[in-house]
C-alpha positions as CSV (number, residue, x, y, z in Angstrom):
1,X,0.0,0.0,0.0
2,X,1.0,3.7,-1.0
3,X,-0.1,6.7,0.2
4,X,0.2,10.3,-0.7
5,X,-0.9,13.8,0.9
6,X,-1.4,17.5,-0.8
7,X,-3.2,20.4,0.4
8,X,-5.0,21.9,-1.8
9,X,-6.8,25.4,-1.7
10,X,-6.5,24.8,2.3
11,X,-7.9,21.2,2.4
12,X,-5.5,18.4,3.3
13,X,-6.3,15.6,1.1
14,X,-5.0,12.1,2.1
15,X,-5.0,9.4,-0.5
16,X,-4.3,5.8,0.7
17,X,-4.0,2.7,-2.1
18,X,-5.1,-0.9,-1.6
19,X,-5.4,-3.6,-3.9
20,X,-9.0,-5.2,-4.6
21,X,-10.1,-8.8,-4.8
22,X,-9.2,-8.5,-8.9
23,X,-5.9,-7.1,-7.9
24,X,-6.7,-3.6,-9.3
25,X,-5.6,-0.8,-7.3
26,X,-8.0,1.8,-6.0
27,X,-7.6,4.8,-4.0
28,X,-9.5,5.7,-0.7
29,X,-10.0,9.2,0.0
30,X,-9.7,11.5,3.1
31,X,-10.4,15.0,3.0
32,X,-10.3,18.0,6.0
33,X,-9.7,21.3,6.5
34,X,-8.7,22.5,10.3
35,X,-8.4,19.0,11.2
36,X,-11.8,18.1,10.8
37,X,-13.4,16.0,8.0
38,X,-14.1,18.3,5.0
39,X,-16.9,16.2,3.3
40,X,-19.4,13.8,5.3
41,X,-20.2,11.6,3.6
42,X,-17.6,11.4,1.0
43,X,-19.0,11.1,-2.4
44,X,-18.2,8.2,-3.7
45,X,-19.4,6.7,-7.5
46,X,-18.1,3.4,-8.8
47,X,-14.9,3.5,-7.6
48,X,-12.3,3.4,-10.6
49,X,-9.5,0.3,-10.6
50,X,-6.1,1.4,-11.8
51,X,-3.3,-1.1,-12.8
52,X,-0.7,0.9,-11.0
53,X,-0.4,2.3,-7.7
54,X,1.1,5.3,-8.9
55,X,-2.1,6.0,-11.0
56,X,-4.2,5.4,-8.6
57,X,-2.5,8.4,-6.3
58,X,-2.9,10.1,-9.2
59,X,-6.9,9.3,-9.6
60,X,-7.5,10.5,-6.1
61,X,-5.9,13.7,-5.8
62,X,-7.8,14.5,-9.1
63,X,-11.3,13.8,-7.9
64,X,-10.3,15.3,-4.5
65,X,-9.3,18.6,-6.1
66,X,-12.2,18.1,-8.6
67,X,-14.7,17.7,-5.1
68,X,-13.0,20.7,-3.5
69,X,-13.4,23.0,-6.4
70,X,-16.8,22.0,-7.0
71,X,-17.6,22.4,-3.3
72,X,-15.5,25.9,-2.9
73,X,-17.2,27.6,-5.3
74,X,-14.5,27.2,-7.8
75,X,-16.9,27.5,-10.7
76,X,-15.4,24.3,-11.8
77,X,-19.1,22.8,-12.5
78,X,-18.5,21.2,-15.9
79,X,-18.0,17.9,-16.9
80,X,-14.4,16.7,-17.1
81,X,-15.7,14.7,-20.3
82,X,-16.0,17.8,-21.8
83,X,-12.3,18.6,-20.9
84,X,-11.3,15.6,-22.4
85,X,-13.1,15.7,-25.3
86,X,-11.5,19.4,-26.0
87,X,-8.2,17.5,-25.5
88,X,-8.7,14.4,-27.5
89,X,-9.7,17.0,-30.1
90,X,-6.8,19.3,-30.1
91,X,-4.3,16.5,-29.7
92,X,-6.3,14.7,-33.2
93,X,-5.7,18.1,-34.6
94,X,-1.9,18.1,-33.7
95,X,-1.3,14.5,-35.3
96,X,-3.0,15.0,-38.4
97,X,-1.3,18.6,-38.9
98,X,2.5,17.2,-37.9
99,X,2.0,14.2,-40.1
100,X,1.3,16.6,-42.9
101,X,-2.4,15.3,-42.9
102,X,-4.1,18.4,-44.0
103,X,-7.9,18.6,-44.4
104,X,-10.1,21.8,-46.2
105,X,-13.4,22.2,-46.3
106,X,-14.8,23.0,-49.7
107,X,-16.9,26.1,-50.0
């Protein structure tokens, strides 16, 4: 098991990995602020499996930020599947334009 702490906009947020009964890792969460538990009940959705430990760290500080800026009044309130479909886009756009792929539209 791994752990990891960062604060984070002045919440402390402890991530702690364990493997499942598949052998996937997956991250449990802790966050506070002044010693005290930030969120009661955490949030929780299906809980995501990662083949490393090292990505799940990396899960959990991202949906603990994610939580906290949604929470704190961030304005953080869209989707991150809109963020990755902006980068998925942009990066299709990079490959196609360095492998001299070019593309017009006709008028």
């Amino acid at each position: 098991m791994d752990s990891a702490i960062d604060v984070y906009a002045g919440f402390e947020i402890s991530v702690a990995t364990r493997r499942n009964e598949r052998g996937a890792w997956i991250a449990d969460l802790s966050v506070s602020r002044d010693g005290k538990p930030a969120f009661e009940p955490w949030t929780e959705t299906v809980q995501p499996e990662w083949r490393t430990c090292d990505e799940a760290v990396r899960d959990g500080l991202e949906r603990a930020r994610r939580v906290i800026r949604q929470h704190a009044g961030g304005g953080d309130d869209h989707s991150w599947i809109v963020t990755r479909r902006h980068a998925q886009s942009w990066f299709t756009t990079e490959t196609d334009r360095l492998s001299g792929h070019t593309f017009t539209r006709g008028n």
